[in-house]
Short mmCIF file of the C-alpha atoms (twelve columns), coordinates in Angstrom:
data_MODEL
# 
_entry.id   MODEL 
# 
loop_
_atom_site.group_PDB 
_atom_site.id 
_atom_site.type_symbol 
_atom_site.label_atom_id 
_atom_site.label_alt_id 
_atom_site.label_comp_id 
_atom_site.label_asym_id 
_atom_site.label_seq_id 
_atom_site.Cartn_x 
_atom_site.Cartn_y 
_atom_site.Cartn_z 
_atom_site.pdbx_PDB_model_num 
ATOM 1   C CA . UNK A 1   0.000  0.000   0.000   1 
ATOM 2   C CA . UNK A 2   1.621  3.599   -0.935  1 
ATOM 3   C CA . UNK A 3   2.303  5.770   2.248   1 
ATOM 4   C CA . UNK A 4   0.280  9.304   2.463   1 
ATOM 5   C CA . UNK A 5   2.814  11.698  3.290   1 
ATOM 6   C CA . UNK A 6   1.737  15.100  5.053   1 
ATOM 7   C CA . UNK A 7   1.154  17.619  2.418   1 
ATOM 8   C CA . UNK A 8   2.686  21.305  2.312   1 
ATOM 9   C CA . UNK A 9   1.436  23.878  0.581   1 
ATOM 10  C CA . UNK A 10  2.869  24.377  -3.132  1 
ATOM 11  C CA . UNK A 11  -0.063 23.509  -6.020  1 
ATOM 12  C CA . UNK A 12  -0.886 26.817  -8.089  1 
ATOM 13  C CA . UNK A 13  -4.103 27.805  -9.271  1 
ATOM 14  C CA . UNK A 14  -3.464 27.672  -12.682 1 
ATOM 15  C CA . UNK A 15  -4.259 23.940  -14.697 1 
ATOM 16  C CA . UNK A 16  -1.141 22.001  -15.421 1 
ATOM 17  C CA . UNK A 17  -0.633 20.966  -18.493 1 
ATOM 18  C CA . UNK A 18  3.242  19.969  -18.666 1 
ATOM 19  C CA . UNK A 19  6.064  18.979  -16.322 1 
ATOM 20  C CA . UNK A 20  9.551  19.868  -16.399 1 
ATOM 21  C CA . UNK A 21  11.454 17.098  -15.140 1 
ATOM 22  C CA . UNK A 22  15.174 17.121  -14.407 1 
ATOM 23  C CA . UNK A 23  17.639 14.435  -13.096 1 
ATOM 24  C CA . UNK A 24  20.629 13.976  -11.176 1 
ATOM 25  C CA . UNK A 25  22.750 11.144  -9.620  1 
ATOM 26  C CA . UNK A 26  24.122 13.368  -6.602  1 
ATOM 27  C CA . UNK A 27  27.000 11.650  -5.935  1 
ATOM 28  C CA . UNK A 28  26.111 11.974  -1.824  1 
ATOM 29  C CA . UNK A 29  26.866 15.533  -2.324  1 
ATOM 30  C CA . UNK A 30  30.622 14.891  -3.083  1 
ATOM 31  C CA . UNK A 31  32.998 15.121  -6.583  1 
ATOM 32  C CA . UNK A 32  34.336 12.318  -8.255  1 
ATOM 33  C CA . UNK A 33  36.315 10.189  -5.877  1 
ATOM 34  C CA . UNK A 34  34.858 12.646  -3.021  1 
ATOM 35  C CA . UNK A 35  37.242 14.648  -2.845  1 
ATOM 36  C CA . UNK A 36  35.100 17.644  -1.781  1 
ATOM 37  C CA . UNK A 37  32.005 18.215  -0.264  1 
ATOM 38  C CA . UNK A 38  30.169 20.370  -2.988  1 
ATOM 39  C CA . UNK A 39  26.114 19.956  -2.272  1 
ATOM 40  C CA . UNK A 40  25.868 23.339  -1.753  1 
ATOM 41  C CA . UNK A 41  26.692 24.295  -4.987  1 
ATOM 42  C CA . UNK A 42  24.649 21.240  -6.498  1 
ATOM 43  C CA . UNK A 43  21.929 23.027  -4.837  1 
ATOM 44  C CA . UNK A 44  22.441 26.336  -6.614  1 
ATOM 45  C CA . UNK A 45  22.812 24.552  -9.921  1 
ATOM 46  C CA . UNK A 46  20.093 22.764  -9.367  1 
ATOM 47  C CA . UNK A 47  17.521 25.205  -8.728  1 
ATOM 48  C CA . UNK A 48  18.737 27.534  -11.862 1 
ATOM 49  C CA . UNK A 49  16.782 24.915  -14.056 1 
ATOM 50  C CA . UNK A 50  13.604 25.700  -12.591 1 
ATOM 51  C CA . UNK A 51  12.472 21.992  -12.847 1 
ATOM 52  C CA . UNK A 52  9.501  21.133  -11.746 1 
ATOM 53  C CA . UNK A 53  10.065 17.761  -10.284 1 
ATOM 54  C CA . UNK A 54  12.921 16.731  -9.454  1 
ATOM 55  C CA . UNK A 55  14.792 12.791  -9.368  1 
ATOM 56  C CA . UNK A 56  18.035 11.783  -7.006  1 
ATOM 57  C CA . UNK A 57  19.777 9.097   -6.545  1 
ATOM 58  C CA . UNK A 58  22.836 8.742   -4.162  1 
ATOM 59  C CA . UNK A 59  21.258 10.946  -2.252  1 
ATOM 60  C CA . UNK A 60  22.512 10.836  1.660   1 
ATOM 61  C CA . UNK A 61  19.634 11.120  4.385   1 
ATOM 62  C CA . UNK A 62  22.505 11.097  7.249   1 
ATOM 63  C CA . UNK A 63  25.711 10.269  7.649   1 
ATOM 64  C CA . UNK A 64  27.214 10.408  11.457  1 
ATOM 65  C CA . UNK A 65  31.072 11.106  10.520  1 
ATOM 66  C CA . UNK A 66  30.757 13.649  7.511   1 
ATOM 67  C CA . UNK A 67  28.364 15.471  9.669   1 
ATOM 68  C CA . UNK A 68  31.142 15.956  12.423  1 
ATOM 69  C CA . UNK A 69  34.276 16.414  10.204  1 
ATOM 70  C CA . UNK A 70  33.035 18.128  6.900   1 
ATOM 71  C CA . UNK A 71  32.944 22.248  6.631   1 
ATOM 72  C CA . UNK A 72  29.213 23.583  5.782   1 
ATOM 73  C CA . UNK A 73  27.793 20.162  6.447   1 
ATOM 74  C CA . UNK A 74  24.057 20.545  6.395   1 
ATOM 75  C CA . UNK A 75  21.560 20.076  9.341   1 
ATOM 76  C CA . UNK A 76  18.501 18.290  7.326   1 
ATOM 77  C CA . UNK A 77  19.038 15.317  5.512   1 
ATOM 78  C CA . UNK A 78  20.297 16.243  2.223   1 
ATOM 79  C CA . UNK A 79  16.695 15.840  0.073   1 
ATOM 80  C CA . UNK A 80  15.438 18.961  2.294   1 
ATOM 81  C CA . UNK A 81  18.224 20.887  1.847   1 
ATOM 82  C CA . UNK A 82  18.040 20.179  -1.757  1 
ATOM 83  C CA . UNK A 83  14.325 20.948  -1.810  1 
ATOM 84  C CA . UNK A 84  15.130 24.224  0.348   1 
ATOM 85  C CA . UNK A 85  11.947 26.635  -0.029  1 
ATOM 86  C CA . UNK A 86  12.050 25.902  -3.811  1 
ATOM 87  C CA . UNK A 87  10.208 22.231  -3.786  1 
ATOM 88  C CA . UNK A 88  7.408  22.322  -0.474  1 
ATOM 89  C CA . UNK A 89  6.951  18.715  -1.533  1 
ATOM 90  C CA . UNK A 90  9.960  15.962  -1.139  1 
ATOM 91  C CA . UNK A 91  9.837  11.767  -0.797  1 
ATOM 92  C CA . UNK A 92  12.850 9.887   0.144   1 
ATOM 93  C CA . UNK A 93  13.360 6.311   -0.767  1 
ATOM 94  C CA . UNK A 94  16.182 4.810   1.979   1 
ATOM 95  C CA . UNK A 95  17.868 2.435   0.302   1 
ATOM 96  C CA . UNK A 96  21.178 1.457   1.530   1 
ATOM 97  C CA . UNK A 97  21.638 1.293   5.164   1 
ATOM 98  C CA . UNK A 98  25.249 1.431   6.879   1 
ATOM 99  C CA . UNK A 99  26.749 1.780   10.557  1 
ATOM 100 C CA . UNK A 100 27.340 5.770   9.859   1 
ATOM 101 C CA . UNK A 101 24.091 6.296   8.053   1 
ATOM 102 C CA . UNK A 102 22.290 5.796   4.998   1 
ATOM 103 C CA . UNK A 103 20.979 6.941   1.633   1 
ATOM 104 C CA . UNK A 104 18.581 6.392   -1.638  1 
ATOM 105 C CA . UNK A 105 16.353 7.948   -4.291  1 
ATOM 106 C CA . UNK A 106 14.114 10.887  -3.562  1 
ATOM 107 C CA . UNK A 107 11.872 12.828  -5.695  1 
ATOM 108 C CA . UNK A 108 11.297 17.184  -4.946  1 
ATOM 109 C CA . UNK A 109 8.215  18.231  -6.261  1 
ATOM 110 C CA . UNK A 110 6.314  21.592  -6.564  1 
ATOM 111 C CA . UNK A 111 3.086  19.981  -6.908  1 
ATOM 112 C CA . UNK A 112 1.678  17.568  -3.691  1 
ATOM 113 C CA . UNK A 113 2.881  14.017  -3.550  1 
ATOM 114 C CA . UNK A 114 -0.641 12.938  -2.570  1 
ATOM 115 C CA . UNK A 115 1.147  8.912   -1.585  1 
ATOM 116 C CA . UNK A 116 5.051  7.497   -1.953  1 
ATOM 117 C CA . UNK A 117 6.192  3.952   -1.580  1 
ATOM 118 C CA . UNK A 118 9.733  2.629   -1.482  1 
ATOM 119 C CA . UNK A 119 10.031 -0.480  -3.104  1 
ATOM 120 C CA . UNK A 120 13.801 -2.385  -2.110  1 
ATOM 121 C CA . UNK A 121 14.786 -4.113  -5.633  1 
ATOM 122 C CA . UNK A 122 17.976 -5.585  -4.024  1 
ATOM 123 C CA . UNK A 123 18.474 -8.659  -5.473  1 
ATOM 124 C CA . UNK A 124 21.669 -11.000 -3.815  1 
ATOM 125 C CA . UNK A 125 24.697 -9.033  -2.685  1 
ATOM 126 C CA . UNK A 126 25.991 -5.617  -1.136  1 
ATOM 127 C CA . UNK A 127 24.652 -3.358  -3.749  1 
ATOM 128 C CA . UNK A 128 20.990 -1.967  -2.334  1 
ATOM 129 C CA . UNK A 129 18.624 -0.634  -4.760  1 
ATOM 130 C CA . UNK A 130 15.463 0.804   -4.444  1 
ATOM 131 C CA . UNK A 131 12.170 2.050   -6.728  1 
ATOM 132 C CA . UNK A 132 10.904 5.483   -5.278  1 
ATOM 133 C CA . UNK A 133 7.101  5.651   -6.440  1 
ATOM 134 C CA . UNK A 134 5.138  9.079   -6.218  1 
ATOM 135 C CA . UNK A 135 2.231  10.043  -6.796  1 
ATOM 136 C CA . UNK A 136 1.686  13.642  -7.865  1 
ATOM 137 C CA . UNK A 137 -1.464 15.813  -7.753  1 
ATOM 138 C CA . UNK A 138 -1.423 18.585  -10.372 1 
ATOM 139 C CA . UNK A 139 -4.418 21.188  -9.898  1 
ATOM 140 C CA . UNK A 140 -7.195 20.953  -12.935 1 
ATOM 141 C CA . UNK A 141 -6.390 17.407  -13.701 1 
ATOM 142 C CA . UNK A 142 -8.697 14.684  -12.743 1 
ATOM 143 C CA . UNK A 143 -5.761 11.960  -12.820 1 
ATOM 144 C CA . UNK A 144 -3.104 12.048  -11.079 1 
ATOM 145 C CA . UNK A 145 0.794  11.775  -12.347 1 
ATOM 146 C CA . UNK A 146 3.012  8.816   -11.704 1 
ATOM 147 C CA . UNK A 147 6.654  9.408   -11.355 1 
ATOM 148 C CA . UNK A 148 9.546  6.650   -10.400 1 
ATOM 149 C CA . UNK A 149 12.917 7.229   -9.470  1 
ATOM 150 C CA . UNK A 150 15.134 4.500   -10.482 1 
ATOM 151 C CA . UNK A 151 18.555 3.284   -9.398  1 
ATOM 152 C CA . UNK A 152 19.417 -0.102  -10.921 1 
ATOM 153 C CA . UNK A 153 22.245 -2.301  -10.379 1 
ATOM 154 C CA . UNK A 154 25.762 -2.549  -11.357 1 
ATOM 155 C CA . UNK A 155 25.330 -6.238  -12.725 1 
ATOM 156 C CA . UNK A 156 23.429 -6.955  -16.324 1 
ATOM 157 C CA . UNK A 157 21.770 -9.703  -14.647 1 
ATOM 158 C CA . UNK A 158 20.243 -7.972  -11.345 1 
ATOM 159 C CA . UNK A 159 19.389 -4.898  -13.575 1 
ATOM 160 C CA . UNK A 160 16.996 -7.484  -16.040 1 
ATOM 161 C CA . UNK A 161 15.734 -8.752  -12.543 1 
ATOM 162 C CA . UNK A 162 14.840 -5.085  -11.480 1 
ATOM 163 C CA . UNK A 163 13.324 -4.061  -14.709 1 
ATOM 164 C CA . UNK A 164 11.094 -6.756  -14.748 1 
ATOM 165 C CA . UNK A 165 10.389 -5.727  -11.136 1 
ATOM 166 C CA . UNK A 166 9.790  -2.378  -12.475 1 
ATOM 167 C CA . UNK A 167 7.232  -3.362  -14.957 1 
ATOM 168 C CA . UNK A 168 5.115  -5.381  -12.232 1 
ATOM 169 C CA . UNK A 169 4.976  -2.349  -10.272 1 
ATOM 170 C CA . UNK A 170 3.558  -0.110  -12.948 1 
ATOM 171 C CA . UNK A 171 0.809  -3.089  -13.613 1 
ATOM 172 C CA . UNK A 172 0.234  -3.124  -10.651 1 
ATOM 173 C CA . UNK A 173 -0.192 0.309   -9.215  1 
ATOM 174 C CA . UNK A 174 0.019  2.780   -11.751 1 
ATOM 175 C CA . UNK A 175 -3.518 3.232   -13.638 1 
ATOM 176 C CA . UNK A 176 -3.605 2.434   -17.250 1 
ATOM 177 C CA . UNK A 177 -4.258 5.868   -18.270 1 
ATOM 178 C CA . UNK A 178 -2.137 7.900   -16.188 1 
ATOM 179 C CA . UNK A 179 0.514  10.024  -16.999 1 
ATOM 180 C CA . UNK A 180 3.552  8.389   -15.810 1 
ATOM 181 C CA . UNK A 181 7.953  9.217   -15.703 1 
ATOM 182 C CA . UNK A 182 9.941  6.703   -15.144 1 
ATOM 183 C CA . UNK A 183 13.395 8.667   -14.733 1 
ATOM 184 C CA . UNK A 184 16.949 8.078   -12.712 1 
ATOM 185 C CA . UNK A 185 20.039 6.160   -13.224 1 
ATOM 186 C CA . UNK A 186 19.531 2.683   -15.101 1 
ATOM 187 C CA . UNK A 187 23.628 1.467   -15.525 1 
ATOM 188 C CA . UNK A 188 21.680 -0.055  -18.382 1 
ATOM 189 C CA . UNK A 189 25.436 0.803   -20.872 1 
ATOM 190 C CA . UNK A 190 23.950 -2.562  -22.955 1 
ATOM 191 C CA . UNK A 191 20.895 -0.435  -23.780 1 
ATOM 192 C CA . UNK A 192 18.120 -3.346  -22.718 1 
ATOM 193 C CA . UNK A 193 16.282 -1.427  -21.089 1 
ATOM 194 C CA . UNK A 194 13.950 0.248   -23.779 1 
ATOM 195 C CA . UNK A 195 12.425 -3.167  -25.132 1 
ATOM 196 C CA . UNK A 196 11.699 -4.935  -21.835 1 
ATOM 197 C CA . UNK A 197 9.732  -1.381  -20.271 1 
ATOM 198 C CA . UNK A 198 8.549  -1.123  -23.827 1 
ATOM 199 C CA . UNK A 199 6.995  -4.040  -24.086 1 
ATOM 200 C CA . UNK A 200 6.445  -4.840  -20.157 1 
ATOM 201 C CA . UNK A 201 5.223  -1.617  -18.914 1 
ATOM 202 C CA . UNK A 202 4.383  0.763   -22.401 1 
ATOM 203 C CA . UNK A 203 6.960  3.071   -21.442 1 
ATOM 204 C CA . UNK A 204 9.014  4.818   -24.295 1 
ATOM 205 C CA . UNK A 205 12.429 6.744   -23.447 1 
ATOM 206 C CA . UNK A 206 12.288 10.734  -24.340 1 
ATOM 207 C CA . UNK A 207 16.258 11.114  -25.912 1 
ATOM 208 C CA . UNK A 208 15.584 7.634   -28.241 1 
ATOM 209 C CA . UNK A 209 11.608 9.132   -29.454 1 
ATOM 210 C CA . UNK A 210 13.584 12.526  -29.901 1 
ATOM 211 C CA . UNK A 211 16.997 11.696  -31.284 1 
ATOM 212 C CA . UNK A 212 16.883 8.047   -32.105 1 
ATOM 213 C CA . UNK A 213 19.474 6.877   -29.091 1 
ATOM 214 C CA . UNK A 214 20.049 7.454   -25.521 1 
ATOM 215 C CA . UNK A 215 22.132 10.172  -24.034 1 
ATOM 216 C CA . UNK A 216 25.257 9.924   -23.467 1 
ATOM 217 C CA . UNK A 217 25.850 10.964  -19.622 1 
ATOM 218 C CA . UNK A 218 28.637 8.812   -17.798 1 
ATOM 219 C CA . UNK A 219 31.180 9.982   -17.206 1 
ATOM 220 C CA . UNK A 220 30.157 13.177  -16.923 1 
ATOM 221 C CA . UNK A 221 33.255 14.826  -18.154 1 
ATOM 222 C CA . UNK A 222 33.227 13.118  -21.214 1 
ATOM 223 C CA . UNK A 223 30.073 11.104  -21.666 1 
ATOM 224 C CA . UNK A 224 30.440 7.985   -23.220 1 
ATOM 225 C CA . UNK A 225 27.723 5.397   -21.801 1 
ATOM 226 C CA . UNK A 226 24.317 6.089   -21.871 1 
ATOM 227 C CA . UNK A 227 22.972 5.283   -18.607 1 
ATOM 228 C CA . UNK A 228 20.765 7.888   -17.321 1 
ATOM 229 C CA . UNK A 229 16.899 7.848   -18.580 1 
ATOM 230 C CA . UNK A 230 13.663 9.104   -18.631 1 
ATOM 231 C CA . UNK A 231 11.114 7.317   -19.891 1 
ATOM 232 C CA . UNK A 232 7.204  8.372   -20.485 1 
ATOM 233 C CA . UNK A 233 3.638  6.487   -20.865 1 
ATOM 234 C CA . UNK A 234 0.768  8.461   -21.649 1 
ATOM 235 C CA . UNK A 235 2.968  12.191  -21.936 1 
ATOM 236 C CA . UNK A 236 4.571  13.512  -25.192 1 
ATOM 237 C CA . UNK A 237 8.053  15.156  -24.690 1 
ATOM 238 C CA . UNK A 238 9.972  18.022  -25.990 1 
ATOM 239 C CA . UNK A 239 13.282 18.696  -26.579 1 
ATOM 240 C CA . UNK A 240 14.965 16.666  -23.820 1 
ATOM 241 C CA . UNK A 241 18.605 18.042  -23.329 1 
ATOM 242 C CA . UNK A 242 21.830 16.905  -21.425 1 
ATOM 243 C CA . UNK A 243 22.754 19.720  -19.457 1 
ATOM 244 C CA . UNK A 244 26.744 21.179  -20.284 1 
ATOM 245 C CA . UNK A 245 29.410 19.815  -18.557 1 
ATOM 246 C CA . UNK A 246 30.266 23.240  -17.529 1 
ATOM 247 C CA . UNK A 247 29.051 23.545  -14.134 1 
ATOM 248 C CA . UNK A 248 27.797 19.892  -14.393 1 
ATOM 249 C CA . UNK A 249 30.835 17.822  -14.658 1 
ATOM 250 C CA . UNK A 250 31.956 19.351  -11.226 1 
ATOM 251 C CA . UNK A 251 29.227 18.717  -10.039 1 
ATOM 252 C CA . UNK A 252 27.926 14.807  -10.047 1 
ATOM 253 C CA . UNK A 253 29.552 11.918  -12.536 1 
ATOM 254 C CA . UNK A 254 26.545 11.892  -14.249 1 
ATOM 255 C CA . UNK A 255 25.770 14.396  -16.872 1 
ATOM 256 C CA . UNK A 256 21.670 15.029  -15.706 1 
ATOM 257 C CA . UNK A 257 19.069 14.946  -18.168 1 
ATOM 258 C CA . UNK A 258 16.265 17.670  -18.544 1 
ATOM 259 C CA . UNK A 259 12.709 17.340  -20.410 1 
ATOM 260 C CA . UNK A 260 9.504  18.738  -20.552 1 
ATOM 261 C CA . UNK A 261 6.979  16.449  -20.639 1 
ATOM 262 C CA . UNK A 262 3.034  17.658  -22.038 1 
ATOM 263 C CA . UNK A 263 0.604  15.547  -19.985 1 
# 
């Protein structure tokens, strides 16, 4: 059963008739071999693309010895501080769980998240993954949106375990006609993804309907693996981008992916 979340104040007035989505594998707020703590500037980078909601993954809800030892270390887990006054609405997936602390997928959102659930797609083995479902209320639309944030595994043969996962969830609680975004990072560098959600789960990714192939995002300095996504059922897209290395590269590993999606 999805969880009801308290709602904050955020919907607007006006009928929604597109989302734009953005995202971002956060690295747990650190560069590339974390070398330096840089969420604060992810943060300002962030909010300059004025999406509307928002995927992470590697995103840290606490961590016990960074918050005694790093400089400008923040007090709220790092999905509020990300979400600042900017996105009233946030859902946090935990996924891995460790002696210091922990982390996962979360989803910031300007419009309610009327229910989340977490669902733990951790097959055999250290890595912990997790499906973050929301469930978004937009104001003048009688259905509701769908969104999932996805972190797959490492291992070909876990990730075709999780997308099959993936496409059970979407029959199973995502409505047949509802908008739905299916975004985050897939390690899918094989590029089996798009069949199996195609053909499981109806879901078509924006990048191969707009350019005929998958970005190119890892590693972020100079992408040569496609394996961030967004995928779409029931939504059109336009002109999905990846977003310049320059601040991005600095920022996270992963180049992050922007679209606007017409419901």
């Amino acid at each position: 059963m999805l969880v009801k979340p308290p709602l904050h104040s955020g919907a607007t007035a006006a009928p929604a008739t597109s989302l734009k989505v953005m995202t971002v594998n956060t690295h747990k707020g650190f560069t590339a071999l974390n070398r330096k703590f840089i969420l604060p500037e992810l943060r300002d980078a962030v909010r300059t693309v004025g999406a509307d909601v928002v995927f992470l993954q590697e995103v840290l809800g606490t961590h016990s010895r960074h918050s005694r030892k790093v400089d400008n270390w923040p007090e709220a887990p790092h999905y509020e501080f990300l979400a600042d006054t900017m996105w009233p609405q946030f859902a946090y997936g935990r996924n891995a769980v460790y002696p210091k602390g922990h982390h996962g997928n979360a989803v910031l959102s300007k419009f309610p998240i009327v229910h989340h659930r977490n669902h733990d797609v951790s097959i055999v083995g250290p890595e912990k993954r997790g499906l973050l479902h929301c469930v978004l209320r937009l104001p003048g639309r009688p259905i509701d949106v769908h969104v999932i944030c996805a972190h797959l595994g490492l291992a070909e043969a876990h990730r075709l375990q999780q997308l099959e996962l993936l496409c059970h969830i979407v029959r199973d609680e995502v409505p047949a006609n509802a908008p739905l975004v299916v975004a985050g990072d897939f390690n899918d560098w094989r590029g089996r993804a798009h069949q199996i959600l195609a053909q499981g789960a109806s879901l078509s990714e924006v990048f191969v309907q707009a350019h005929g192939s998958a970005a190119r995002t890892f590693p972020a300095r100079f992408p040569l693996l496609s394996l961030d996504r967004i995928y779409v059922r029931n939504a059109s897209v336009h002109s999905p981008v990846v977003l310049p290395r320059r601040p991005w590269s600095h920022l996270s590993d992963h180049a992050p992916l922007v679209a606007e999606i017409a419901l």
